[in-house]
Residue, then its C-alpha position, 0 to 999 in steps of 0.5 A: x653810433x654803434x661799434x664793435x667792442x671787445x673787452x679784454x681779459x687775464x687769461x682763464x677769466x673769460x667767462x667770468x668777464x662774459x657773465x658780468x658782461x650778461x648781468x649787465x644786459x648785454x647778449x651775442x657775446x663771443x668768448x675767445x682767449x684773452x678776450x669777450x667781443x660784444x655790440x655797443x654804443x657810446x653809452x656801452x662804452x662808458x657803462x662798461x668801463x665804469x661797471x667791469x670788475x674783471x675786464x682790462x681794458x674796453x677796445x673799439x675793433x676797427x677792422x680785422x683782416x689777413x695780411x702775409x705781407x706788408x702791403x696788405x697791412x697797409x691796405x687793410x688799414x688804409x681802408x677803415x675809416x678812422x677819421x670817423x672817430x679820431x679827429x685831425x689833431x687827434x695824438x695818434x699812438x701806435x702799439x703792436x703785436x704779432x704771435x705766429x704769423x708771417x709779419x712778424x716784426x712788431x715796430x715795422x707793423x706799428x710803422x706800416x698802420x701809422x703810415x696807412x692811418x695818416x693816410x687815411x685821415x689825409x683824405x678825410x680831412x683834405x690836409x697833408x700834415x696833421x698836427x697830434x697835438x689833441x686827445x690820445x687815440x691808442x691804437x693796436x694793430x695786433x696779429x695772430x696767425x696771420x689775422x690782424x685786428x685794429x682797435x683804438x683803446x677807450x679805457x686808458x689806464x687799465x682797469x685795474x687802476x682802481x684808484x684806492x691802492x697806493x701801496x701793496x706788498x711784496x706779491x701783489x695781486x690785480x684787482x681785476x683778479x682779485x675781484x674774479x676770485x671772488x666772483x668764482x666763489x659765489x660768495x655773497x654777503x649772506x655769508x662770512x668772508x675771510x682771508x687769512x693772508x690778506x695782505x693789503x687788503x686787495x681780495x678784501x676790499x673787491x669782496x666789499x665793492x661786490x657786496x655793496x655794488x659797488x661800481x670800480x671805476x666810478x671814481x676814475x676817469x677814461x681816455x675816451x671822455x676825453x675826445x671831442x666826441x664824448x658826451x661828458x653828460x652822459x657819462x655822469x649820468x651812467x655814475x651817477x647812476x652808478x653811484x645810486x645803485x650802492x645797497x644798504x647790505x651789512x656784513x663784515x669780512x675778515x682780512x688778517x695777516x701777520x705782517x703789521x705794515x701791510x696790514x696799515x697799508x690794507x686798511x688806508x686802501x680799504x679808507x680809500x675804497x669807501x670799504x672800511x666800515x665793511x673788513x675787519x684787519x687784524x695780526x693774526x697767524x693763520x693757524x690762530x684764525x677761527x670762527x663760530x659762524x657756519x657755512x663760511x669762505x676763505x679766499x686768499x693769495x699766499x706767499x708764492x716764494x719766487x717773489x717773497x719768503x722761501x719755499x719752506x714758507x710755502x710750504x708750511x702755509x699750503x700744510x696750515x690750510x689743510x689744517x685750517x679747512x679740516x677745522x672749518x669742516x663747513x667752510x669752503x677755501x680757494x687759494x691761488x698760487x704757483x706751487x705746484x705740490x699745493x694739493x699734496x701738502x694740502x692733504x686734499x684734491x681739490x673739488x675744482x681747480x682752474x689755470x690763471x694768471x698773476x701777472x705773467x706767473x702761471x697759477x692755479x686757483x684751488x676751490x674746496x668746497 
């Protein structure tokens, strides 16, 4: 069966997500904000949500339509059929939103859909009281400027629960972005990789999957294969498929920090990830770091001082990266971070910059090539 899907995004990766979405084959893509709409089955489903780096979440779109009143939420709704996917015990969760459209109460827009849904599921299985003691189906009715959608998750904890981070520190960064900011780089693993503020290692430990191909979520389950319909074997087929396509690249990426305990905390995660053999942690501060190799990358998530450290520490950090790129004269540096003089300390415009975001804070991802 094929479905309409839709994997959702961090704001300002979009086509970073459409680009992994093309390298896996897929093709009519649409990139709007927050989101990239694609055409697929249930393998689809299973291949992207054990080979997407960058993407959130996989959503199967059920419908979308205008409503400006409550009684057209409930017919729209009322007309998908759901019993097509969601079984007669299955645990039916509501979640909702609504930006700039006239239904604008969330938990009355949540009640109208369950009700529409119940509804729904009464004609197709001829009952009049449904259980929901069975799988999870997580459905979003979201509204925007007076559009609905309505989507059933098939990915359950976001995708950036990798599995291997137990522990971070103070300003943590998503794997999902982390693993963008290295896809934006075009670093590959000809090249020498380092990050100077590495943290727990997430940047580090992405680069290492991406350099080994290796798939984020093959080590993870899905709400999906939990449903009555989920081809259990298929699944394994698509990791262990996942499992095989790992390369036999060698490399070695540099992650140091000054901090002791996060830097144990990075190599138990990269221990976790299966990445250990390929980051090398150490104590170092930054103006210590060097290297005799060219044509390098430096990629990094400094302290942002509204969530660790001051504002003289940001500061003096952005004025060691100039230093540090003036002496690595054929080196490239990206740096993500909220401070908005970033540049000016710096010392250098940078060659490219994109707007992004960690978590709800507004960031820019500075690129010096």
């Amino acid at each position: 069966m094929d479905y309409n899907l839709i994997a959702t995004t961090t704001f300002g990766i979009e086509v970073i997500t459409a680009k992994e979405l093309k390298a896996l084959g897929y093709e009519d893509l649409k990139v709007e904000d927050g989101k990239v709409s694609f055409t697929g089955d249930e393998m689809d489903i299973a291949i992207t949500n054990i080979w997407l780096r960058t993407a959130d979440r996989i959503l199967i779109k059920m419908a979308s339509f205008k409503a400006e009143s409550f009684e057209d939420l409930f017919q729209g709704t009322l007309a998908v059929n759901w019993g097509d996917i969601i079984p007669e015990n299955g645990n039916m969760h509501v979640t909702g939103k609504s930006i700039k459209s006239k239904l604008f109460s969330v938990p009355d827009c949540q009640s109208i859909v369950k009700k529409a849904i119940v509804q729904a599921m009464k004609k197709k299985y001829n009952k009049e009281w449904f259980s929901e003691d069975g799988p999870e189906y997580k459905i979003e009715v979201a509204i925007l400027k007076d559009i609905v959608t309505l989507t059933i998750d098939t990915t359950g904890a976001g995708l950036h629960k990798r599995g291997y981070r137990k522990n971070s520190g103070g300003a943590p960064l998503k794997e999902t972005l982390a693993a963008a900011l290295v896809l934006i780089s075009n670093w590959n693993p000809s090249k020498q990789l380092a990050d100077v503020c590495c943290g727990s290692g997430t940047i580090a430990i992405e680069a290492a999957m991406i350099g080994k191909n290796m798939a984020p979520g093959v080590n993870r389950s899905f709400v999906a294969e939990t449903w009555p319909s989920a081809d259990k074997e298929m699944w394994e087929q698509v990791r262990e498929g996942a499992r095989k396509g790992v390369n036999k690249e060698q490399f070695r990426i540099l992650a140091s920090d000054i901090d002791s305990w996060v830097l144990r905390t990075g190599k138990d995660n990269a221990e976790k990830a299966g990445v250990s053999d390929y980051i090398a942690f150490q104590k170092l501060p930054m103006n210590e770091f060097s290297s005799k190799k060219k044509g390098g990358v430096i990629i990094s998530n400094p302290p942002y001082g509204e969530r660790m450290g001051e504002a003289e520490v940001v500061e003096e950090i952005s004025k060691e990266f100039g230093q540090l790129y003036s002496n690595l004269d054929d080196w490239s540096v990206f740096v993500i971070t909220p401070f908005k003089d970033f540049q000016k300390v710096f010392g250098k415009k940078a060659d490219k910059n994109r707007k992004l975001y960690n978590g709800r804070i507004q960031c820019y991802y500075y690129q010096y090539l």
